[in-house]
C-alpha positions, 0 to 999 in steps of 0.5 A, spaced: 500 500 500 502 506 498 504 510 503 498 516 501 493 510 502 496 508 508 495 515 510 489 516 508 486 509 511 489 511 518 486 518 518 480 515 516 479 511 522 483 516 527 479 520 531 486 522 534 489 523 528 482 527 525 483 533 531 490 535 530 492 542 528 495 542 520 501 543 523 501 537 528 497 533 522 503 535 517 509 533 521 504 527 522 504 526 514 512 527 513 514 522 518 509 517 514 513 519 508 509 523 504 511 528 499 510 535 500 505 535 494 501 529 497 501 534 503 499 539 500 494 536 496 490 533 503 491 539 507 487 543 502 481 537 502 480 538 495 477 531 495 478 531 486 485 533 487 486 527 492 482 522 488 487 523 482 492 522 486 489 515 489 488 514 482 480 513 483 475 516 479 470 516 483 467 517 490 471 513 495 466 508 500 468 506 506 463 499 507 462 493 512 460 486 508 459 479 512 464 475 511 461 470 508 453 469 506 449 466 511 444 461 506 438 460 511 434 464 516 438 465 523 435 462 529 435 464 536 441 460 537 445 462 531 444 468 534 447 467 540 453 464 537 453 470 531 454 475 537 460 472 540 464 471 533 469 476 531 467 480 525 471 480 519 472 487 515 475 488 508 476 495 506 476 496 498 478 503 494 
């Protein structure tokens, strides 16, 4: 993954990373690697700009599917047991 994406995932699921000041999020940015054009451009937040740069066209969506599709109708128990199982999550971009 290259290092703007990888940015931009862990931006995306950083609370922390969200409310840092420009500054602090652009030394932040440097230490990941990102040139200062990449820099630029996500500081502007011009999202057409930042598109080009991931490569994408469109909008970028951020979903949770099921690991797999269940063929039949839970019950109670498959309830039950669907709740104390960890959750697989794939992102695409």
């Amino acid at each position: 993954m290259s290092n703007l994406l990888s940015f931009i995932t862990s931006f995306g699921s950083s609370a922390q990373l969200r409310s840092l000041s420009p500054e602090q999020l652009r030394e932040r940015m440097e230490q990941q690697g990102l040139s200062s054009e990449e820099i630029s451009v996500i500081l502007s937040g011009d999202r057409a700009a930042i598109a080009t740069m991931v490569k994408t066209s469109g909008d970028i969506v951020c979903c949770i599917l099921p690991d797999k599709p269940d063929d039949k109708e839970p019950d109670d128990e498959d309830e039950e047991e669907k709740d104390q199982k960890p959750q697989s999550v794939r992102v695409a971009v």
